[in-house]
C-alpha positions in Angstrom: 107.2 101.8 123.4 109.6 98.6 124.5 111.5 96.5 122.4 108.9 94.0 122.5 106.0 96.1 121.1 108.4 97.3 118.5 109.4 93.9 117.6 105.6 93.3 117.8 104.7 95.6 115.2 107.4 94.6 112.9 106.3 91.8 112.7 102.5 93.5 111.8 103.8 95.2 109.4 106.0 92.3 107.2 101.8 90.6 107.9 100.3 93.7 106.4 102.7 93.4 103.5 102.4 90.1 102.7 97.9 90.7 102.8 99.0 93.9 100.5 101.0 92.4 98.1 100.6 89.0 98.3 104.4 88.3 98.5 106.8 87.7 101.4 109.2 90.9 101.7 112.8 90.5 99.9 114.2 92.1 103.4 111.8 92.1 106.3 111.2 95.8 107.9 113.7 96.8 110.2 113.7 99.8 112.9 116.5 102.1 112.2 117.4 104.7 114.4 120.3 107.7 113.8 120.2 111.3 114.6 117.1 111.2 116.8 115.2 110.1 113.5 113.5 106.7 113.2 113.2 104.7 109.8 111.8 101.4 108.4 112.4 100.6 105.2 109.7 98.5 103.2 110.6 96.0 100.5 108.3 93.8 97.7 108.9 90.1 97.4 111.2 87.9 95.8 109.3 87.8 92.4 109.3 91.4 91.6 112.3 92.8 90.7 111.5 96.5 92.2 112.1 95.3 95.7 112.1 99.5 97.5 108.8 100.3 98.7 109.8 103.2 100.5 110.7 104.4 103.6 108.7 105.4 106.8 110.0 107.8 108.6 109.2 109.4 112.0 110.8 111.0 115.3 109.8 107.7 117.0 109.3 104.4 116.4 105.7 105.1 117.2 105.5 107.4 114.4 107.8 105.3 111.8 106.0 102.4 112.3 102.4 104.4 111.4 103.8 105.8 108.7 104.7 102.3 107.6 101.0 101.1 108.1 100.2 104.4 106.0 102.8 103.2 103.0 101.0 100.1 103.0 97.2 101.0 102.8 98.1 103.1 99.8 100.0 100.3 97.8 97.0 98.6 95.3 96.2 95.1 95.4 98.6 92.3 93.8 96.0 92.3 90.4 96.3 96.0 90.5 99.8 96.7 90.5 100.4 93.9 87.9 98.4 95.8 85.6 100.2 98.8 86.6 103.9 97.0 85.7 102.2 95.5 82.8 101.7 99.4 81.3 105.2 99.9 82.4 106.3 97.7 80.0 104.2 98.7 77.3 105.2 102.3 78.2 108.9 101.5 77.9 108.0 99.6 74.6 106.5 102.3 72.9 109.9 105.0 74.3 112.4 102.3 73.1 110.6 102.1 69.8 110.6 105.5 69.0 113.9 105.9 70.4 115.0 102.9 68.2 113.6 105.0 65.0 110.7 102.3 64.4 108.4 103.8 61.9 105.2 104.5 63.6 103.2 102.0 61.6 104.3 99.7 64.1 104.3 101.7 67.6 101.0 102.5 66.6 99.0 99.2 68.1 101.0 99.4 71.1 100.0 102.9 71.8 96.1 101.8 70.9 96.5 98.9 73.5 97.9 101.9 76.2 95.5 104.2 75.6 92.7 101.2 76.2 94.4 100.0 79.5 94.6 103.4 80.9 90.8 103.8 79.7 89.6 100.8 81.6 91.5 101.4 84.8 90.1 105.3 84.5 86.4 104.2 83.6 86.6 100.6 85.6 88.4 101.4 88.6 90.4 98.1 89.0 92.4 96.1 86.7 89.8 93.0 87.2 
């Protein structure tokens, strides 16, 4: 593979990213290449603040940059993964509460509205 079909499929994967996620990346993927290893680290858009994807690794480009194309198909769809930071929150709502020593009377609805989200995306599927 020449730097041309490696700059190539760069470029196809920042594409596949932005089809994936529906955002441009913060930091566009870039071939690294130390100790006879090959990486390409993948980042999220601008309006999410957990930019790291992960990283794709391989022995060659070759295999970095399918690994990257691997990354991607398994990242859900922009509705998806909304729903997904959505229950985050709640999540971290729910810890913080308890943490915070707020009686339970109160924790209580957000763990209902949990248990329902996690319900529907078992049962449903999707998070449409």
């Amino acid at each position: 593979m020449n730097v041309s079909e490696i700059t190539a499929q760069l470029y196809a994967i920042s594409r596949a990213l932005v089809e994936k996620t529906g955002e441009r990346p913060f930091v566009p993927p870039q071939l690294r290449i130390a100790d006879g290893k090959c990486e390409i680290s993948l980042f999220r858009g601008y309006n999410n603040g957990d930019y790291q994807i992960g990283h794709a690794k391989g022995d060659t480009p070759d295999a970095a940059i399918a690994d990257a194309f691997k990354i991607i198909a398994t990242l859900p769809d922009p509705a998806t993964a909304a729903v997904q930071r959505h229950m985050k929150r709640v999540a971290a709502c729910i810890d913080k509460g308890r943490e915070d020593g707020i009686d339970d009377a109160y924790i209580a609805p957000l763990v209902v509205v949990k248990a329902a989200m996690t319900e529907n995306l078992l049962t449903k599927g999707d998070a449409k």
